[in-house]
C-alpha positions in Angstrom: 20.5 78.1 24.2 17.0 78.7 24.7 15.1 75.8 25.5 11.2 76.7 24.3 9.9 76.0 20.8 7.7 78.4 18.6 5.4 76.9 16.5 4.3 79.4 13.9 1.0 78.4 12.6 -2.4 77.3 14.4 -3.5 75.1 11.4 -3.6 71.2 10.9 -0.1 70.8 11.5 0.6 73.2 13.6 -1.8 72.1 16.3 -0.5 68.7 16.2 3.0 69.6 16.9 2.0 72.1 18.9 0.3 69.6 21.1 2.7 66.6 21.1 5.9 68.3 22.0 3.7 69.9 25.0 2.7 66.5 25.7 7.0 64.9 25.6 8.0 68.2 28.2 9.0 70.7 26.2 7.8 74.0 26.5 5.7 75.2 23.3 4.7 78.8 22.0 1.6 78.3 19.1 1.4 81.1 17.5 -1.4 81.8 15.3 -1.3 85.3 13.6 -5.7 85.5 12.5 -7.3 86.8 16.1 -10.5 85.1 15.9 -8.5 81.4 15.6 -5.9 82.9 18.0 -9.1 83.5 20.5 -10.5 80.5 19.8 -7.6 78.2 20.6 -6.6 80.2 23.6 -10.4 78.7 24.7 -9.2 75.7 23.7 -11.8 75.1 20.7 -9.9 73.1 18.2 -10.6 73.8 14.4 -10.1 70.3 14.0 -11.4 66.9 14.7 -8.3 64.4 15.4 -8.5 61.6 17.3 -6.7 62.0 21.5 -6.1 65.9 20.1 -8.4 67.5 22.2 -7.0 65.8 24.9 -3.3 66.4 24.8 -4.1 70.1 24.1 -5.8 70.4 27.2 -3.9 68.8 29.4 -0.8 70.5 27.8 -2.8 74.2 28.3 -3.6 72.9 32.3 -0.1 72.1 32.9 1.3 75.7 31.5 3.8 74.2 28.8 1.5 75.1 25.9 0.6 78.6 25.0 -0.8 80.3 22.6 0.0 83.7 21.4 -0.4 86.2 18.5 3.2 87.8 19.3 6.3 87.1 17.8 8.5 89.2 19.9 6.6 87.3 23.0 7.2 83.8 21.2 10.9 84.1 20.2 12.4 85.7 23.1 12.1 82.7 25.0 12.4 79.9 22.0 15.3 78.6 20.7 13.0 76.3 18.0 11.0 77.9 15.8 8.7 75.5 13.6 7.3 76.5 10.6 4.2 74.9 10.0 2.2 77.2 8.1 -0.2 76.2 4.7 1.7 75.8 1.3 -1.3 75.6 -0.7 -1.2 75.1 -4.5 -1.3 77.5 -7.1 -3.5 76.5 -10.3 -0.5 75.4 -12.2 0.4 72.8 -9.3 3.9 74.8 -7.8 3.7 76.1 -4.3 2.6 79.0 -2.9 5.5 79.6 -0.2 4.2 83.1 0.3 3.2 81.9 3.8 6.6 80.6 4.9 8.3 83.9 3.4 6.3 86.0 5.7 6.8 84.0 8.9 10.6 83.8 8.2 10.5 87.8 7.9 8.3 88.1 11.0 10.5 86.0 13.4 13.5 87.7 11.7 12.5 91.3 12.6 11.3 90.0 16.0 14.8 87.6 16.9 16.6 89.0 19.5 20.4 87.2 20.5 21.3 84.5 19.3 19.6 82.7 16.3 17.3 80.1 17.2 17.3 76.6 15.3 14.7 77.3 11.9 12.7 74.0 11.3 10.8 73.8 7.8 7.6 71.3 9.1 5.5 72.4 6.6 5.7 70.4 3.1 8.2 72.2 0.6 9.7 72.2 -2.9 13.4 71.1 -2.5 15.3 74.3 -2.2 13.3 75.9 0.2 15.6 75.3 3.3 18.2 77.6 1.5 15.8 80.6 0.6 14.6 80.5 4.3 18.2 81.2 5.0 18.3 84.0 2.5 15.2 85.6 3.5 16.8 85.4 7.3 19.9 87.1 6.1 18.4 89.9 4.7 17.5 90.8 8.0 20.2 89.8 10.4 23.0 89.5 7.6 25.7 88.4 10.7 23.6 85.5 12.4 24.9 82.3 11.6 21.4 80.9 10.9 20.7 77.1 11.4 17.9 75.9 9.2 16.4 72.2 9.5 14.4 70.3 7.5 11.9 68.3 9.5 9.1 67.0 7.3 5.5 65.4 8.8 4.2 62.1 7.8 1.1 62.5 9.6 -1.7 61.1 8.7 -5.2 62.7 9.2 -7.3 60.4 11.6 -3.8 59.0 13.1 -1.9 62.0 13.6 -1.6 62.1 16.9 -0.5 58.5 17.0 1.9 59.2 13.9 3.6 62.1 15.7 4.3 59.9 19.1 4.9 56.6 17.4 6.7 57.5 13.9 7.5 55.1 11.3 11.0 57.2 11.0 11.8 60.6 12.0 13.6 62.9 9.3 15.8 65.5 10.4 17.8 67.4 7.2 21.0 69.9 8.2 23.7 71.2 6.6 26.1 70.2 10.1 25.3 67.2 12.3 25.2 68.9 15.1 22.6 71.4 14.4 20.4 68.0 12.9 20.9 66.2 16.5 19.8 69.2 18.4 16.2 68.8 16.6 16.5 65.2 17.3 17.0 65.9 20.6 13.3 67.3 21.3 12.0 63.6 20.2 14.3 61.7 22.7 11.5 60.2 24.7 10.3 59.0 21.5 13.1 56.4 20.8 12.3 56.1 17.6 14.3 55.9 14.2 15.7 58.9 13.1 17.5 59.7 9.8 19.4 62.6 9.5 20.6 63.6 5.9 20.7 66.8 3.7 17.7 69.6 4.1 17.4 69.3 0.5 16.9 65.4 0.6 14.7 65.7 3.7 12.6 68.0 1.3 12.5 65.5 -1.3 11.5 62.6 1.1 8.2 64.3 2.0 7.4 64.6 -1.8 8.5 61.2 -2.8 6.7 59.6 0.2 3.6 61.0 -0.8 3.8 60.7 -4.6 4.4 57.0 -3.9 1.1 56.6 -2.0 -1.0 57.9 -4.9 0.7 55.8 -7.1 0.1 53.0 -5.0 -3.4 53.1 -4.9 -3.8 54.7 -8.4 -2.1 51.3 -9.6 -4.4 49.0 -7.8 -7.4 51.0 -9.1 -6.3 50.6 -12.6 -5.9 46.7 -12.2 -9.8 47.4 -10.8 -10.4 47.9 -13.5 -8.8 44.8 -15.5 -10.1 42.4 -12.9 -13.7 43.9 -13.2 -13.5 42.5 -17.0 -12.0 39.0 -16.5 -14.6 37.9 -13.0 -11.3 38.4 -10.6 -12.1 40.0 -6.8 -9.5 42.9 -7.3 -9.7 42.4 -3.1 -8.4 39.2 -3.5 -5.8 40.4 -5.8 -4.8 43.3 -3.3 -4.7 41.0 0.0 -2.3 38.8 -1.7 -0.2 41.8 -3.1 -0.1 42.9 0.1 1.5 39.9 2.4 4.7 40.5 -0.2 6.9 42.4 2.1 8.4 44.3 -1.2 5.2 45.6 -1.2 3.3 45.7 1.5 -0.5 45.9 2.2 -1.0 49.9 3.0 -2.8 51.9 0.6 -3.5 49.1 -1.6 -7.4 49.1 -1.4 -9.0 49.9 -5.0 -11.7 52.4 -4.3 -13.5 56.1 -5.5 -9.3 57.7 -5.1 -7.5 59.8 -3.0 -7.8 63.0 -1.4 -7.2 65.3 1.2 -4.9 68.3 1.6 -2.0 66.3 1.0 -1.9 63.9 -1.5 -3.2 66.2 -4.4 -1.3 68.9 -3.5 2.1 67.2 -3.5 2.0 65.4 -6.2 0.9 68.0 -8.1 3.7 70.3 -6.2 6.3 67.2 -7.9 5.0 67.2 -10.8 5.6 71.1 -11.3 9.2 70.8 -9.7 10.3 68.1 -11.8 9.4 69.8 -14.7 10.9 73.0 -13.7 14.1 71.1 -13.1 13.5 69.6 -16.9 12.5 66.3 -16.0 9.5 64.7 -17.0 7.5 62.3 -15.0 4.7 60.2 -16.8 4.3 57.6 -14.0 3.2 60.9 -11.5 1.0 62.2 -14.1 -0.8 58.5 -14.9 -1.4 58.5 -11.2 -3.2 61.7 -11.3 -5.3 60.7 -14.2 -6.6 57.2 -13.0 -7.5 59.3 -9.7 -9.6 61.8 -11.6 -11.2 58.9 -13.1 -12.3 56.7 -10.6 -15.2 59.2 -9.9 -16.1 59.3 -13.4 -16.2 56.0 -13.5 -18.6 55.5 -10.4 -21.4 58.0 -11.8 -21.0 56.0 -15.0 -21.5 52.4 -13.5 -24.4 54.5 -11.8 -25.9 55.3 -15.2 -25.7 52.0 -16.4 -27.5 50.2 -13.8 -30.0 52.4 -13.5 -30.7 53.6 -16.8 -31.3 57.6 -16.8 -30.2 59.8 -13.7 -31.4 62.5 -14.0 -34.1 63.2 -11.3 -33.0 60.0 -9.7 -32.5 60.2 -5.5 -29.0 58.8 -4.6 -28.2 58.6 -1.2 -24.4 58.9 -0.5 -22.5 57.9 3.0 -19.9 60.0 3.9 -18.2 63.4 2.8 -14.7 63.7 4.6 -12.4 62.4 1.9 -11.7 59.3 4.5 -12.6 58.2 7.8 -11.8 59.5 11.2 -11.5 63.3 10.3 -13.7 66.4 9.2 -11.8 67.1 6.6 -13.4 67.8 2.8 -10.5 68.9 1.0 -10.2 67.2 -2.5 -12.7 64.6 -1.4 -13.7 61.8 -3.6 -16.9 61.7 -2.3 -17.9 65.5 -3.0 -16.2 65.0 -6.5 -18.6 62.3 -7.1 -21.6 64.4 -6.0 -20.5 67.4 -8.2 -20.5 64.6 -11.2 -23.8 63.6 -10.2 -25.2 66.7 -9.6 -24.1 67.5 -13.1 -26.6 64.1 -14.0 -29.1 65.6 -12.6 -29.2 64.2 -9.6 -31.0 64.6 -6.3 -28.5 64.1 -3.1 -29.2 62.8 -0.2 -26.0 62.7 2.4 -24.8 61.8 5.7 -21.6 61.9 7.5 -20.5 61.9 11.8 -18.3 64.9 10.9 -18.7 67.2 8.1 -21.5 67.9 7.0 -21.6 71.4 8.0 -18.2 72.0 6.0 -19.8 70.3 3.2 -23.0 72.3 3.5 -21.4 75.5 2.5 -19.9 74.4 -0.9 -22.7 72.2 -1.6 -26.1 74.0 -0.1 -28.4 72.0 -2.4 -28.0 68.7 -1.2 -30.1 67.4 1.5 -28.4 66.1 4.5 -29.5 63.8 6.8 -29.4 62.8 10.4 -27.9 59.1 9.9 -27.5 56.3 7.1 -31.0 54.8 7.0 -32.8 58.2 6.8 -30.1 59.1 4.0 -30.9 56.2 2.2 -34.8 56.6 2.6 -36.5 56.8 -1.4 -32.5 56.4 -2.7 -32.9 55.1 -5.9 -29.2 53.7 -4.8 -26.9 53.7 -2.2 -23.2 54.9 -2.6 -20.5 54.0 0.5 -17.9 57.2 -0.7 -16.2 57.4 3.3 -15.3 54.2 5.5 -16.7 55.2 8.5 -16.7 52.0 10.7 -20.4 52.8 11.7 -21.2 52.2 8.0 -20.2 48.5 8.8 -22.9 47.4 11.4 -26.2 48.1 9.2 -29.1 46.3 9.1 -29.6 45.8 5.8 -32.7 44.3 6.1 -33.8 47.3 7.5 -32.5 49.1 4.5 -34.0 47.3 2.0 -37.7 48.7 3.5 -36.5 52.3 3.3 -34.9 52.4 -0.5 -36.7 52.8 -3.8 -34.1 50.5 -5.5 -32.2 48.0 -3.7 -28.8 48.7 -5.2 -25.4 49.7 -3.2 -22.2 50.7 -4.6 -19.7 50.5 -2.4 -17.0 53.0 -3.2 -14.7 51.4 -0.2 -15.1 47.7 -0.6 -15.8 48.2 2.8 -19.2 47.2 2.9 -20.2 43.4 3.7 -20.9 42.6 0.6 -22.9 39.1 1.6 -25.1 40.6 4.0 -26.6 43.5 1.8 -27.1 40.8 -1.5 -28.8 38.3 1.3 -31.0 40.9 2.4 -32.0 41.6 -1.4 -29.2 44.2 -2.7 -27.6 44.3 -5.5 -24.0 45.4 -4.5 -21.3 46.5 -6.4 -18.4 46.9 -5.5 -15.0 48.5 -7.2 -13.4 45.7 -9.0 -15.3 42.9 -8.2 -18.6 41.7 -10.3 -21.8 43.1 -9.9 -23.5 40.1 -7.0 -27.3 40.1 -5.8 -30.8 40.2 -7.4 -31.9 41.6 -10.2 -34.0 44.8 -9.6 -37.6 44.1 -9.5 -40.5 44.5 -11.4 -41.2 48.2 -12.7 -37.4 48.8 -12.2 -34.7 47.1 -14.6 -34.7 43.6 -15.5 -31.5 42.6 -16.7 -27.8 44.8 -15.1 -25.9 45.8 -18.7 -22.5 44.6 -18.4 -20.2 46.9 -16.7 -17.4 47.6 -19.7 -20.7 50.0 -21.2 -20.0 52.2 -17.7 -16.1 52.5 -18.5 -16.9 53.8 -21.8 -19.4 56.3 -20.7 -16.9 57.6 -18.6 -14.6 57.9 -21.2 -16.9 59.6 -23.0 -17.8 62.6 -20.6 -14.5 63.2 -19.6 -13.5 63.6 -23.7 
């Protein structure tokens, strides 16, 4: 059998896998289709920012076991691994668009030669898919005896690289054992769990992993909520949730929602499956609707503790939808400056990493060269990113720049102590409203915050 691996696809993904098998021995074809990305990589500049990526890439480029190459036919003569890990973006009605995996079944079908290599679905897929990869495949070598594995990713952005070398569990879905332990086989050196099962429940796995995590956070956001009403620290609430080892303390922090190109998409991708299949599932769909809240909600507490926004300066800290990556996809934070733009806001942002992504979809926004020249003239402050830079200002500092002295803190990650003892009013999400009142010429007295849950159920009526 051929011993090299194809990775079809030079996206998020792709690169990671790419990468990390290069970096366990094994040698790795990326191939990447677009010529100006294909160019790019082959100088080695990544379209992503991932922490120890850059690296690995490198020093698996230096040492000749990673390539990267447009060709299909050069790609699969040698490989007997072909990973799929092209996008499966959402359509507008939440199914998948799998018109990227069809093509690069049909490409590396019309460009096999002997025997059959191994087919591995990486990228994120309705249940199913495994078995139309296999009839797609057919169609065009009708007597191979095509193997096709299911081998979801559970990486997460910021921690990828660190996910893909040190997995929770490893999945590996096949119709025959044998074809399974053959994948398994390329993370030996991992010595890590693996479970092998159906490609069908492999498939499922991926979706029910995610759909759990927004649930999980969309349910300590709605108790947010609750505890913002009765004086409880929701933190408080989650930290003690969280040493319950039913539980479990991960993606338990109340905050603006999730985001990403993960979460929303495959939830949204179950949602449309299960109801395809007849089944209906209103815990999925109450996740999605606290989530779309949450932002609401912040531009309404906005409102009420200011008064009036429009032409009010709020200074927001950071863009990527969370910390350690570039990425702006389905980001709370540019939600929440869309809903204030809509106010009338004026914007005033910073982030390490993306503001040059975010410039492009929002060009009207004024971006800055670090946090206190953000929040110079902000009539408030809003943390939307927890970028651990955020956590060592000097608020006293601060407090000379700003117009008002009020922070909300769409993380809880914010020391909430230090920015009240240096004259803040900081709010957090689900926790009271701590610090000063505003001074003189400002606001006097901070309405209570139930008037900010009902403006937000007003504007989203």
């Amino acid at each position: 059998m051929k011993d090299a691996i194809t990775v079809i696809g030079g996206g998020y993904v792709g690169l990671i896998t790419s990468a990390c098998f290069a970096r366990l021995g094994h040698k790795v074809f990326c191939l990447e289709i677009d010529h100006s990305r294909a160019e790019a990589l082959q100088d080695d500049r990544l379209p992503i920012k991932e922490p120890g990526l850059a690296e690995i890439w490198e020093r698996g480029r230096a040492s000749g076991l990673l390539k990267v190459t447009r060709s299909y036919r050069e790609a699969m003569k040698q490989s007997g691994f072909v990973f799929l890990a092209v996008g499966t973006p959402a359509k507008a009605n939440g199914s998948v668009d799998l018109r990227q995996v069809i093509s690069a079944v049909r490409s590396a079908a019309t460009n096999a030669n002997g025997e059959s290599p191994v087919i591995v679905l990486k990228s994120t897929v309705p249940p199913g898919t495994a078995e139309l990869v296999a009839d797609i495949w057919s169609e065009y070598r009708p007597d191979d005896d095509l193997r096709v594995v299911s081998n979801p990713e559970f990486l997460r952005e910021g921690q990828a690289v660190f996910d893909f070398m040190r997995p929770a569990r490893i999945v590996i879905g096949a119709d025959e054992r044998e074809t399974a332990e053959l994948v398994g086989e390329l993370y030996a050196k991992l010595r890590r769990p693996v479970i092998y099962t159906s490609t069908r429940a492999a498939e499922m796995i991926k979706y029910a992993s995610n759909a759990f995590l927004c649930t999980k956070v969309s349910f300590i956001n709605e108790l947010a909520a609750l505890c913002e009403e009765i004086g409880v620290d929701v933190v408080e609430v989650s930290e003690a949730l969280g040493m319950d080892p039913r539980i479990g303390s991960s993606y338990l922090d109340a905050g603006l929602g999730w985001g990403g190109s993960c979460l929303p998409k495959d939830i949204g991708g179950l949602i449309w499956f299960a109801s395809r299949m007849g089944v209906h599932t209103p815990i999925l769909s109450a996740a999605v609707k606290i989530n779309k809240r949450q932002v609401r909600l912040a531009a309404a507490r906005l409102e009420s503790l200011i008064g009036d926004l429009n032409g009010k300066t709020i200074a927001v800290w950071g863009l990527a939808f969370k910390a350690n990556c570039d990425d702006i996809r389905e980001s709370p934070a540019l939600a929440l400056i869309r809903q204030l733009g809509d106010y009338g806001c004026k914007i005033r942002a910073y982030d390490p990493v993306a503001m040059d992504a975010a410039a492009k979809l929002f060009p009207e926004v004024e971006y800055c060269a670090g946090p206190y020249e953000t929040a110079t003239g902000a009539d408030a402050i809003v943390l939307a990113t927890a970028w651990s830079q955020f956590r060592s200002l000097d608020f006293d500092r601060l407090r000379t720049l700003v117009q008002r002295p009020l922070i909300l803190d769409g993380r809880n990650f914010l020391d909430g102590e230090a920015a009240t003892d240096a004259g803040f009013i900081y709010v957090g999400i689900g926790r009271a409203v701590t610090g000063p009142d505003f001074e003189p010429g400002n606001r006097d007295v901070l309405p209570h915050l139930r008037s900010a849950r009902r403006r937000a159920k007003t504007r989203s009526a």
